[in-house]
N, C-alpha and C positions, 0 to 999 in steps of 0.2 A: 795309827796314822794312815792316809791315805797314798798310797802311791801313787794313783793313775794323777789324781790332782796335782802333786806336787809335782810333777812333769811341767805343769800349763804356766808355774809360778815366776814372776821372775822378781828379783828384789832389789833393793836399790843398794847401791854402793854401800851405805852407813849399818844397811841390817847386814848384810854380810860381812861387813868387819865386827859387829856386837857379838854375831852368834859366834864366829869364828873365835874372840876374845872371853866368850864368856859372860857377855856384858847381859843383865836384865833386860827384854822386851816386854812390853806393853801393846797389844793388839788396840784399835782404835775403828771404829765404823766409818762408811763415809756417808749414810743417808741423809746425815745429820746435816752434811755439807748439802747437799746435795737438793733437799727437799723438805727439811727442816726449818728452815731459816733463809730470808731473802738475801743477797747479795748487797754489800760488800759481806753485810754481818755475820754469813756462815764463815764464810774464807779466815774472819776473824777469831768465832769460835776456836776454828779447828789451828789455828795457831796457837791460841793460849792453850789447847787441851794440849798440846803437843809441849806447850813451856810445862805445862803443870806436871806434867811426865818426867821430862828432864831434871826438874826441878828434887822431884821425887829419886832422882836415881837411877835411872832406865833410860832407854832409848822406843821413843815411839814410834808402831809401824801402822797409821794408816794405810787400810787395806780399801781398795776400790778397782773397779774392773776398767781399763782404759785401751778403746782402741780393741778391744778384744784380747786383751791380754790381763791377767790376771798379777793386778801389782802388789808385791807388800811393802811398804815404804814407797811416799809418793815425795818428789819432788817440788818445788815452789809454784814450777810453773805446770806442772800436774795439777796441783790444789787447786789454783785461779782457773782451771780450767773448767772443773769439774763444778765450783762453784758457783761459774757466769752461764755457764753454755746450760740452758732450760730444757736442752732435747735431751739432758740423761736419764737413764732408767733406773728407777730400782732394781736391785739383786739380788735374789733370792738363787739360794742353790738349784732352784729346777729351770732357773733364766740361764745358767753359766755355759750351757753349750750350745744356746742360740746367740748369745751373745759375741761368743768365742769365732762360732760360722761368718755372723753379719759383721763384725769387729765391732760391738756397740761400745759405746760406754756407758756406766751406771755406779751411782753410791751403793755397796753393799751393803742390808743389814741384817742385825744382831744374826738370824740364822746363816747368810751369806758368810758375816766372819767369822762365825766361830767354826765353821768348816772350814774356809784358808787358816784360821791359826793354827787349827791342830795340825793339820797340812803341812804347816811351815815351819811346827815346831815350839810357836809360841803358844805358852799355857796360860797367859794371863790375859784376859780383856776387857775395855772397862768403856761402857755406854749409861746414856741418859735411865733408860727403862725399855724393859722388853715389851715385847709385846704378847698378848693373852688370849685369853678368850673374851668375845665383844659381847656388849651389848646389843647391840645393832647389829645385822642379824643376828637372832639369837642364834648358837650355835656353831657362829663362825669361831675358827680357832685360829690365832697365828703360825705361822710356821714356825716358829721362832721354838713352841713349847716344844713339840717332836725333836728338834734337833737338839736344843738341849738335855732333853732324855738320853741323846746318843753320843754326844760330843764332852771327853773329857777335859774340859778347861774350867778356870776359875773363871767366872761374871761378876763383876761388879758393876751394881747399878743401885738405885732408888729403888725399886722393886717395879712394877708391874707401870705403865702409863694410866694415868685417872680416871679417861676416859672408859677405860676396859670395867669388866665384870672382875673387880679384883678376889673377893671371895673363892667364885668361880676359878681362878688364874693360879691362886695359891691349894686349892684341892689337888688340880689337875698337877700338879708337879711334885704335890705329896702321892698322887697314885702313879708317876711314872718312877718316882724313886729319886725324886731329883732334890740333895740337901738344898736348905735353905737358911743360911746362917745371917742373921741378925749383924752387922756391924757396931761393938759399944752399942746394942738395942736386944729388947725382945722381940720386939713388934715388926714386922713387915710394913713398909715403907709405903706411902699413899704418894707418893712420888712428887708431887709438888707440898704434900703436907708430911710432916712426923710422921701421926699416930693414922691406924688404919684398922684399930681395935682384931688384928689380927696375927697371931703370931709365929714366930718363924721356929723352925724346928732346931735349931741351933742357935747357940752364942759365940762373938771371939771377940774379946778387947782388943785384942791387935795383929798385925799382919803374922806374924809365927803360928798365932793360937788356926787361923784359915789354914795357913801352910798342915798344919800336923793334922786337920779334921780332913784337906783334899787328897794328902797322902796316901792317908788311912782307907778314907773311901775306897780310891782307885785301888793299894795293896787288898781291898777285899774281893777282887774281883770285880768291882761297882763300874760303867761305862760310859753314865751319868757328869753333865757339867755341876759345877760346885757354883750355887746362888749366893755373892755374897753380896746382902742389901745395906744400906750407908743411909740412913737419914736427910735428907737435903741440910746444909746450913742454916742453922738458927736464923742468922740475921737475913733471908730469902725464903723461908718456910713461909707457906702460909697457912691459917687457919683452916680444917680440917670442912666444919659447918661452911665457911665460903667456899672450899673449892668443892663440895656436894652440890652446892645449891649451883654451880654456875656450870656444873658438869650438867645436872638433869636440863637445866634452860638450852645446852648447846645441843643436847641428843634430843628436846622438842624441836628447836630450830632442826637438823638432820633430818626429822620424820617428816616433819612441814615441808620440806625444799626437795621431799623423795630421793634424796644425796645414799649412793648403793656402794657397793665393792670398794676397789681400793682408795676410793675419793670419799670416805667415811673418816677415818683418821686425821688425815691433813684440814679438812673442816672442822673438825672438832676441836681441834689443838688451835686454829685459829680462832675459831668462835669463841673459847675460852677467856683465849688472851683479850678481844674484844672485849666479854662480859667483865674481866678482872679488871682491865683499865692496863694491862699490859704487865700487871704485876705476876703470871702466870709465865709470862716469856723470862721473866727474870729469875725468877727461882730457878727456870730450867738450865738459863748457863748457869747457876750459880752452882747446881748441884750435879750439874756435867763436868767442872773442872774439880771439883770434891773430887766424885771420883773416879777422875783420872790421877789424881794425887796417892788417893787410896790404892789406885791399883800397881803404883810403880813403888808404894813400901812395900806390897806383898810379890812383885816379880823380884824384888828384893834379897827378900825370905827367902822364897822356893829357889832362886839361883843358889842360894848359901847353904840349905840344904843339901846334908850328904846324900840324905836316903832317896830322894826325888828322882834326881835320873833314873835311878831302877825300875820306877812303874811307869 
């Protein structure tokens, strides 16, 4: 855990009566809000992910940076803020002390939260898909991979986003050391589809079977977050062949339009949804509130768990 961070932290009313209770948390991102999704319909997301938690068991703490303060657990009119106001920034852990200086605000992501949850104490987090290493430039690597080599919490996600070099994405987290457990699968997740003919280095049919592999890990000395990847929904999946063909079409369009650095992603994800007919946007809530469902039975587990607090 971080000290100097958890100084900068401040939390809302609800998570400090959870931890203080005992009660399950659920870490939540906000880029999603933020930069994912147009307005009203992020603010909408990140409500139902937030039901889908509750629902599950837990108490959700979307994490986002406001005002220069480092929040966990955002209030209603926190969220509408973050979700209408266009001037917020992304948040990556190397943004959080200029942020802090200027008092900006910004959505953090995956690497942004999984450094306040450890922070804050919460070990479980659960986002759309991380992010990898890209296609476009070759070479580029998300932040998102380094810090989960370093950060021990649970992930749950879809696996990697489609547009990335997912092969590529799933090597690099077999050579940092980083498990990668299959959710009820073998395969690593293509994130808007099932199958990604690539396989994960672990299995768990349910939220216990994660608990006793993330335990074991960390009791081994391991430093490493715990990858646990969830299939999207059947009835939102899409076919594997469509979503290839409509990814190479979006990353022609990117090379044609000379689209560089961090305006690469947010193109591509739009382009996508364009070529699918929007059926790409819809898998993505569908297997965003998955699992966030998935990840409040396993803040579940690991609450209930004797041995956990110990590591």
């Amino acid at each position: 855990m971080n000290p100097n961070l958890k100084g900068f932290i401040r939390y809302s009313p609800e998570i400090t009566r959870a931890q203080s209770l005992g009660t399950p948390v659920v870490a939540l991102e906000s880029t999603v809000i933020t930069h994912g999704l147009p307005y009203p319909e992020n603010i909408q997301l990140a409500q139902d992910m937030e039901n889908e938690v509750r629902q599950g068991g837990a108490i959700p703490a979307t994490i986002a940076i406001v005002e220069g303060i480092i929040q966990v657990g955002l209030k209603i009119d926190q969220l509408e803020f973050l979700a209408s106001d266009r001037g917020v920034r992304k948040a990556s852990p190397r943004d959080f002390s200029r942020m802090a200086v200027n008092k900006e605000s910004g959505g953090t992501t995956v690497a942004g939260t999984i450094v306040i949850a450890q922070a804050a104490g919460i070990r479980v987090f659960a986002t759309g898909g991380i992010g990898g290493v890209h296609r476009i430039p070759r070479g580029d690597v998300s932040a998102d991979l380094p810090q989960l080599a370093n950060t021990p919490v649970i992930v749950v996600c879809a696996g990697a986003k489609a547009i990335l070099d997912l092969p590529a994405t799933v090597e690099y987290l077999e050579t940092h050391g980083v498990p990668v457990i299959g959710y009820q699968t073998n395969e690593f997740p293509a994130f808007y589809s099932i199958r990604s003919r690539l396989p994960t280095s672990a299995r768990a049919e349910n939220p216990q079977e994660v608990v006793d592999i993330s335990r074991t890990h960390w009791q081994l000395g391991m430093k490493s977050a715990v990858l646990v990847t969830a299939p999207p929904p059947l009835e939102v999946a899409l076919p594997g062949d469509e979503m290839r063909e409509a990814v190479k079409q979006a990353l022609k369009d990117a090379k044609d339009e000379r689209i560089r650095g961090q305006q690469v992603t947010p193109f591509l994800l739009k382009r996508v949804s364009e070529i699918t007919g929007n059926a790409s946007m819809v898998a993505n809530l569908g297997l965003l509130r998955n699992n966030a469902g998935i990840a409040a039975q396993i803040a579940r587990s690991f609450q209930q768990d004797p041995q956990i607090r110990a590591v």
